[in-house]
C-alpha positions in Angstrom: 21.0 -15.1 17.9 17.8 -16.4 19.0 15.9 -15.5 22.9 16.9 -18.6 24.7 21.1 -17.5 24.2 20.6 -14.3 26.5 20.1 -14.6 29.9 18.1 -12.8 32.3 20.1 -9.8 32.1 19.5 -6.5 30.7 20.9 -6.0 27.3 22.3 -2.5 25.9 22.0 -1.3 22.4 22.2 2.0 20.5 18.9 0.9 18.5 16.0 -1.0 19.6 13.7 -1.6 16.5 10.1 -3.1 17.0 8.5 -4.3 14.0 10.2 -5.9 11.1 8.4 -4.7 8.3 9.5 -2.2 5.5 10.3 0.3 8.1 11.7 -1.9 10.8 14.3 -3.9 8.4 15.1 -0.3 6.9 16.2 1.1 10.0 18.1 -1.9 11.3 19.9 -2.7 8.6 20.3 1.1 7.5 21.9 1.2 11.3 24.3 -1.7 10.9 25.9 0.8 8.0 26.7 3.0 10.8 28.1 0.5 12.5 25.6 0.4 15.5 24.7 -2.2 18.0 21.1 -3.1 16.6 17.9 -5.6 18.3 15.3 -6.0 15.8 11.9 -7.0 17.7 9.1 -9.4 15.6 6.0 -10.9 17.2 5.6 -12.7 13.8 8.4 -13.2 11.0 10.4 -10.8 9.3 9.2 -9.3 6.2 5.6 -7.6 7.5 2.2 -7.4 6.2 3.9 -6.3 2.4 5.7 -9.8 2.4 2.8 -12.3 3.8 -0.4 -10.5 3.3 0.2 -7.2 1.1 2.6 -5.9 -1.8 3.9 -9.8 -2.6 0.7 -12.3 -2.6 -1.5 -9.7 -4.2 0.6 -8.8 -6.9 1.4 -12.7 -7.7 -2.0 -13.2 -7.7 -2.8 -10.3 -10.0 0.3 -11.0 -12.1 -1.2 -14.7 -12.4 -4.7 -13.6 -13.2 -3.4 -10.7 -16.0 -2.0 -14.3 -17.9 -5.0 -16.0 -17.5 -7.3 -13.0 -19.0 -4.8 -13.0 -21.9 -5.1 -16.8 -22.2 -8.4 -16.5 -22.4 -8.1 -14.7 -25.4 -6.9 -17.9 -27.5 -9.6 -20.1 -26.4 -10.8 -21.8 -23.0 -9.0 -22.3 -20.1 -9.4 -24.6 -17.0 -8.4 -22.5 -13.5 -7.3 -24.1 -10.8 -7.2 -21.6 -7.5 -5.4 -24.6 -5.4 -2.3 -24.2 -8.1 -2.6 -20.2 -8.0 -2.8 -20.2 -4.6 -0.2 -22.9 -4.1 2.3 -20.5 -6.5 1.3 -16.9 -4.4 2.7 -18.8 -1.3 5.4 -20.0 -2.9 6.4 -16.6 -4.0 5.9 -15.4 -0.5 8.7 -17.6 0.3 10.9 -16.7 -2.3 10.9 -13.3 -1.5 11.0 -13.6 2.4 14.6 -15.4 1.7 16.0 -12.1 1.4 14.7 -10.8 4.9 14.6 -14.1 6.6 16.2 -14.4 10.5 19.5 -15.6 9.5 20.5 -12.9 6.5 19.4 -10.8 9.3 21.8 -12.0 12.3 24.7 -12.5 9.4 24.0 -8.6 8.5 25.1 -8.2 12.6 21.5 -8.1 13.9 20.6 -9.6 17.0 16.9 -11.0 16.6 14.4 -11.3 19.1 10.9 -13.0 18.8 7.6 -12.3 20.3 5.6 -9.5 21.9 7.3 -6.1 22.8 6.8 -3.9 25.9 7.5 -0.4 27.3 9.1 -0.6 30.7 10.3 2.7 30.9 11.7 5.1 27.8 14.6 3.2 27.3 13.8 -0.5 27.7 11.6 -3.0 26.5 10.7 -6.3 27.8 10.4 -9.5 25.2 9.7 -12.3 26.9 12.5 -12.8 29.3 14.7 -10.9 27.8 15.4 -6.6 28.5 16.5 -4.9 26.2 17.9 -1.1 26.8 18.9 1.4 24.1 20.1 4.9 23.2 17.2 5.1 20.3 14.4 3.0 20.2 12.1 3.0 16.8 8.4 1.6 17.0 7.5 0.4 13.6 4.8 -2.1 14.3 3.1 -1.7 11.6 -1.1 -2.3 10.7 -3.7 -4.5 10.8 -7.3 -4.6 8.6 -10.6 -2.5 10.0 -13.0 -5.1 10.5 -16.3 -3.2 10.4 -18.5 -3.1 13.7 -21.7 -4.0 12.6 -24.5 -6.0 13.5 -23.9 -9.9 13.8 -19.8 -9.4 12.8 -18.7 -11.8 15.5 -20.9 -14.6 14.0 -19.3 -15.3 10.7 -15.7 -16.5 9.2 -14.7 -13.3 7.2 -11.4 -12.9 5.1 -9.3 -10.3 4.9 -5.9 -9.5 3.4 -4.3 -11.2 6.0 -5.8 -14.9 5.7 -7.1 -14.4 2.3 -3.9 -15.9 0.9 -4.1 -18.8 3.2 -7.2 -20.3 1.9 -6.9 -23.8 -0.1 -8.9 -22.8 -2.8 -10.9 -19.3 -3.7 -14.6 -19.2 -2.8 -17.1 -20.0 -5.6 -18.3 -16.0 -5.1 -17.4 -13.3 -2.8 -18.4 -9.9 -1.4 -15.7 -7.5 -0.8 -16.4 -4.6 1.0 -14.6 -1.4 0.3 -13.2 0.2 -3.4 -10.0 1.4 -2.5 -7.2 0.0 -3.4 -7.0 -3.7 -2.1 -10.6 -4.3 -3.0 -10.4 -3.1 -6.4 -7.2 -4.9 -7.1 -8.3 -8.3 -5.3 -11.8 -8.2 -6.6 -10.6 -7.9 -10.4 -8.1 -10.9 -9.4 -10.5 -13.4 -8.0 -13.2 -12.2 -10.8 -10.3 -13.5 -13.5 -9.4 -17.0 -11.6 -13.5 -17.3 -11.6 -14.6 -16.1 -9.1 -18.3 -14.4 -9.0 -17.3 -10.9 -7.2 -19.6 -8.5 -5.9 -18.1 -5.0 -4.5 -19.6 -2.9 -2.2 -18.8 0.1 -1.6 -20.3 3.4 0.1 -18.8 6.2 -2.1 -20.8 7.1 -5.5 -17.5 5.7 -7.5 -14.7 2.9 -6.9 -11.5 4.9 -5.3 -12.9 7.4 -4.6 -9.8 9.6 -3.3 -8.9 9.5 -6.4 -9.2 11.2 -10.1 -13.3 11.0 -10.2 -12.9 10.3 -15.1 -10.0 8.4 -14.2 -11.3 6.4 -11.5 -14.7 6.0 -13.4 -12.9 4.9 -16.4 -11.6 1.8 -14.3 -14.8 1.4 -12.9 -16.2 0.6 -16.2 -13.3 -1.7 -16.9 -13.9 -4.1 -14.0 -17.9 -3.9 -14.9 -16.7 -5.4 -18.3 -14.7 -8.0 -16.4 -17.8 -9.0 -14.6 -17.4 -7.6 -11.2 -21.0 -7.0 -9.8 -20.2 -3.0 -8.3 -22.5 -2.1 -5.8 -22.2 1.7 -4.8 -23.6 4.6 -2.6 -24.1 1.2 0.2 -23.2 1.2 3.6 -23.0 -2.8 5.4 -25.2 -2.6 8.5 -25.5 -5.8 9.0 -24.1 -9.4 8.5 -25.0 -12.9 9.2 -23.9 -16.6 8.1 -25.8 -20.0 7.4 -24.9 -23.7 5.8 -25.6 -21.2 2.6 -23.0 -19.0 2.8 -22.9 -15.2 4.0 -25.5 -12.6 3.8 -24.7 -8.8 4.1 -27.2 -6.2 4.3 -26.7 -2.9 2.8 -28.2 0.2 3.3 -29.0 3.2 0.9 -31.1 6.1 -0.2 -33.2 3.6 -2.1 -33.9 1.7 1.2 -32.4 -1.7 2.2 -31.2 -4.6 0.4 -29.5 -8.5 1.1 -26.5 -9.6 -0.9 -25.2 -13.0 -0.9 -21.9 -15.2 -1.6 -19.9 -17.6 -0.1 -17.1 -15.6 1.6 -16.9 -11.9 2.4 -13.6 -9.8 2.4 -13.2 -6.5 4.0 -11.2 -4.1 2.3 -11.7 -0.7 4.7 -8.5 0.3 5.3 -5.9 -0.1 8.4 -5.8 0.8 11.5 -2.2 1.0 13.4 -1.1 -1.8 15.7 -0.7 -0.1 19.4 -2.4 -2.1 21.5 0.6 -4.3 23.4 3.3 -1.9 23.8 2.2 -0.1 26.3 3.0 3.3 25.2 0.5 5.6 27.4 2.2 4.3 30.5 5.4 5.9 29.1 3.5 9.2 28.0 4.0 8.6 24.0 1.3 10.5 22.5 -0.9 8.9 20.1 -4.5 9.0 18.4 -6.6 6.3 16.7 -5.0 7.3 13.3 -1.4 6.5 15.1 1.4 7.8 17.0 2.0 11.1 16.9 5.4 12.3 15.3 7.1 15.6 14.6 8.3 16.3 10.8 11.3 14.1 12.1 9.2 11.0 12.8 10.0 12.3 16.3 7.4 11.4 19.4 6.9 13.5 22.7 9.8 11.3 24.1 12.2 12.1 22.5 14.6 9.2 22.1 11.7 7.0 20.8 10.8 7.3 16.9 7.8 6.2 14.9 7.7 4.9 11.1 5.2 3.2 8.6 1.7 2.6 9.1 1.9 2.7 12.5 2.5 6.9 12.2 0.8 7.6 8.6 -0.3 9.8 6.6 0.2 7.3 4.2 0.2 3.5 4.4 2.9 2.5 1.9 5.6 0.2 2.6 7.7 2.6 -0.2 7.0 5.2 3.0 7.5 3.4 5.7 11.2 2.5 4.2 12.1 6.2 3.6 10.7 7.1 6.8 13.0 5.0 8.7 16.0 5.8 6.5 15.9 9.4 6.9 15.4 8.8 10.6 18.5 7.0 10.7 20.7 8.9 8.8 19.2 12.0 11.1 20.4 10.1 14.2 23.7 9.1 12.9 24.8 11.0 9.8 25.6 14.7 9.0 22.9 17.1 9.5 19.0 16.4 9.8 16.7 16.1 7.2 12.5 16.4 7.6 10.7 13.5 6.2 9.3 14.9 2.9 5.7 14.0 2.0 6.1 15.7 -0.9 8.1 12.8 -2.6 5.2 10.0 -2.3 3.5 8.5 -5.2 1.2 5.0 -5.2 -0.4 2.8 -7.8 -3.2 0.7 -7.6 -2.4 -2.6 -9.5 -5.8 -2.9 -11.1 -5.2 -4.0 -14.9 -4.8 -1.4 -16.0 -2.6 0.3 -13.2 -3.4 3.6 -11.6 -1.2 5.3 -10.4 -0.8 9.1 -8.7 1.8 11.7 -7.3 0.6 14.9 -5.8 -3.1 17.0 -6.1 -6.0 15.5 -8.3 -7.5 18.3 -10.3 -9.6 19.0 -8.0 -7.5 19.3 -4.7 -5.3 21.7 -6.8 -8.1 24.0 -8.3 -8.9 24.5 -4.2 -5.6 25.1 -3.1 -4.3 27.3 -5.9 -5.8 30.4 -8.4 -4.7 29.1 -11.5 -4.0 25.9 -12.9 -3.2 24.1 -16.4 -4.1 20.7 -16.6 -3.0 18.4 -19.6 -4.1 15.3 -20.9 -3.4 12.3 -23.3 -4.9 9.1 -24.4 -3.9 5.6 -24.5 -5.8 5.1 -27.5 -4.0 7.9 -29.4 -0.5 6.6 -28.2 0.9 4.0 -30.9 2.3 1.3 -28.2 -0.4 1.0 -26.4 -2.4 0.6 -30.0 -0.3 -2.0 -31.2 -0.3 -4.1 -27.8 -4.2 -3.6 -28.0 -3.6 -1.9 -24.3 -5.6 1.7 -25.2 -8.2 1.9 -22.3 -6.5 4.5 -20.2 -5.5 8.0 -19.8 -2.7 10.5 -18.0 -3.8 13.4 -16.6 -1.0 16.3 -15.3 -2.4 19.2 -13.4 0.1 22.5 -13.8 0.2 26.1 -11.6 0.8 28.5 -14.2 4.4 28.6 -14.8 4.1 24.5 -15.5 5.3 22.9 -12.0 3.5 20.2 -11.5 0.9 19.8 -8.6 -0.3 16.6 -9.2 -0.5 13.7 -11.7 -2.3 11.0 -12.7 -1.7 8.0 -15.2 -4.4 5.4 -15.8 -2.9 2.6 -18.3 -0.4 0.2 -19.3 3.1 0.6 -17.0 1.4 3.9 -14.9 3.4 2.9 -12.3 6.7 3.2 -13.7 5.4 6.2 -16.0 4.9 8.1 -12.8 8.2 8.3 -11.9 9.2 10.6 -14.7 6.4 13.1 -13.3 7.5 12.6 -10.1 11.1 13.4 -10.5 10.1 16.6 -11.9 7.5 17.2 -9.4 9.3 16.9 -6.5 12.5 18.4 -8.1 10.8 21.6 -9.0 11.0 21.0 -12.8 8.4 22.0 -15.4 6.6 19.8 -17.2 8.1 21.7 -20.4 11.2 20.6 -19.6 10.7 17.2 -20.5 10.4 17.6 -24.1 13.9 18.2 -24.5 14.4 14.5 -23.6 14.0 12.0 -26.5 12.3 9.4 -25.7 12.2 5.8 -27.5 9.5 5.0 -29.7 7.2 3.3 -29.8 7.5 3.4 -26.0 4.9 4.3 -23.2 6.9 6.9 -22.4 5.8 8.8 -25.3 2.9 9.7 -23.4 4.9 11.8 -21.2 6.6 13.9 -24.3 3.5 14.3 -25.7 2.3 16.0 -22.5 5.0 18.2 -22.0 5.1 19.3 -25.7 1.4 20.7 -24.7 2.9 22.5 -21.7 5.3 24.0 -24.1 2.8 25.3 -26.3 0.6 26.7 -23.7 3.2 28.4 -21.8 5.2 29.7 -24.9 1.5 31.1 -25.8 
């Protein structure tokens, strides 16, 4: 049901959602199982930043540049980034059909577009329309930091967001910032011929991460030809007929890079700005709203969820978050959202991927620790698909519950899971020997490891 088939007049719900993203479409539709009156807000379309500009383009674009490295292999290859590009947003399309404005309304959703506004604790104003509710949920999502530094409003900059909208990739590129969307887009454009420069100001590329691990990817993209420029901090930035110059500052003194385009990769910041929250007294800082372990603000009909609450800006999160709110609201008994059960990857080739405390972390945190590790190299799959640059690292207390894990490799992601399900189900790492698993498989690597654990703690 689109705005222009309501009147004037206020309308009453028992949810109001604002933002279709991850969270937003996981609490609507989550509601409509409870069988509850539901308006889902969007300013843009349904599907958020994962669908247009996040989890889906990047991840066809990486997918696409993995085949062409492998192509590569077997002789030379002529890249076109119009066709690539051309395929991402076709994929974007593909998978939007799932989430798209009329699955939503036949799901029982009533759909509203454009901007949403706070009049009072219960009602929001969208365009003409007011809308009223028992519950109201603010899952608006995020948007990229764009960096204030000198000269910032004088050049055409990329980010995720329009990045995917170009009509071709950029002859060369700087990307600023080594976390997770630079690393993986940087690696990307580097393989569909790009000439990549990354800057970043830690001493290593992800730097949140396992320091070996993350170094040991570091060296892979270097191999790969991605120029890595580290320990730099962008202070300036400036644009002629040329291209784009960025100046970087260090302890070795100053210094001018140069490329065609420049893409910031600094993280997100949460999208507050239009809802007019403050008015209404819903606390919040510049990291995001804040919520109770319940994803609960001050007012206390009105709920937060994704990356507009944090701690971490994962669409996987900002689904379960809005779930468990849901089934708290309207279900049997409440349940506090769990940080304990989150785990990432970075979909770098290969992936990296992480539950939990890196070694470090846990050696703070706790007075004794085991910590186990395997090779790719010494795994027979990975041999025989010629995939052995990687390794797993599991960090242990001392009666093998697992704090933390790392996988760098082959299928890390869906490696992880195993650890994780032990992890979070309070299962030692032992434990897992006593499942067979197929060879030659990846998952070897994860028997392997817990054989050590047995052998430690049966010593």
């Amino acid at each position: 049901m689109s705005i222009s088939d309501y009147s004037k007049s206020k309308l009453l719900y028992d949810l109001v959602v604002i933002g279709a993203g991850a969270g937003g479409l996981n609490a609507a539709l989550t509601a409509m199982e409870y069988g509850k009156k539901v308006a889902l807000v969007e300013r843009n379309q349904p599907g958020g930043e994962c669908t247009w500009s996040g989890c889906i383009p990047s991840k066809a674009m990486i997918q696409m540049a993995k085949e062409i490295k492998i192509s590569k292999k077997y002789g030379s290859i002529e890249i076109n980034s119009a066709d690539v590009l051309s395929k991402v947003r076709a994929l974007i399309q593909k998978a939007h059909q799932a989430e798209a404005v009329p699955v939503l309304e036949a799901a029982g959703i009533e759909y509203f577009y454009g901007e949403a506004v706070f009049l009072d604790k219960d009602t929001v104003q969208v365009g003409t329309n007011t809308l009223q509710a028992e519950n109201i949920m603010i899952a608006t999502g995020s948007s990229p930091v764009v960096p204030d530094i000198f000269g910032i409003n004088t050049v055409d900059y990329l980010t995720n967001e329009n990045i995917f909208l170009l009509t071709n990739l950029p002859s060369s590129i700087i990307v600023l910032g080594a976390g997770a969307i630079g690393v993986e887009l940087s690696q990307a454009m580097q393989a569909l011929g790009v000439e990549v420069k990354l800057v970043e100001m830690a001493p290593h590329i992800l730097y949140r991460e396992e320091v070996e691990l993350s170094k040991l990817l570091q060296e892979v993209l270097e191999k790969d030809g991605v120029d890595i420029l580290l320990n730099q901090r962008a202070i300036a930035v400036s644009e002629d007929a040329t291209g784009i110059q960025l100046t970087l500052s260090s302890p070795e003194g100053e210094a001018i890079v140069c490329a065609e385009k420049i893409l910031f990769a600094l993280g997100r910041q949460p999208n507050l700005t239009t809802l007019n929250i403050a008015d209404i007294g819903i606390k919040a800082t510049s990291q995001g709203i804040t919520v109770n372990d319940y994803c609960q603000t001050n007012v206390s009909n009105i709920y937060a969820t994704g990356d507009v609450v944090g701690p971490y800006l994962f669409s996987h999160m900002a689904g379960y978050q809005a779930r468990n709110v849901i089934h708290n609201l309207y279900g049997v008994g409440a349940q506090p959202i769990d940080l304990s059960g989150v785990a990432w990857c970075t979909f770098s080739d290969p992936e990296f991927a992480r539950c939990g405390l890196t070694e470090v972390e846990a050696s703070t945190e706790h007075n004794d620790i085991k910590t186990f590790t395997f090779d790719y190299e010494d795994l027979d799959r990975a041999v025989v698909d010629q995939k052995t640059i990687g390794k797993a690292k599991v960090i242990c207390d001392n009666k093998g519950l697992i704090l933390g894990a790392s996988i760098l490799g082959e299928r890390a992601c869906e490696l992880l899971g195993e650890l994780q399900l032990l992890k979070q189900n309070q299962i030692p790492l032992q434990k897992l020997q006593e499942s067979i698993h197929p060879y030659p498989g990846y998952s070897e690597l994860l028997f392997y490891l817990s054989m050590d654990a047995k052998a430690c703690f049966i010593a």
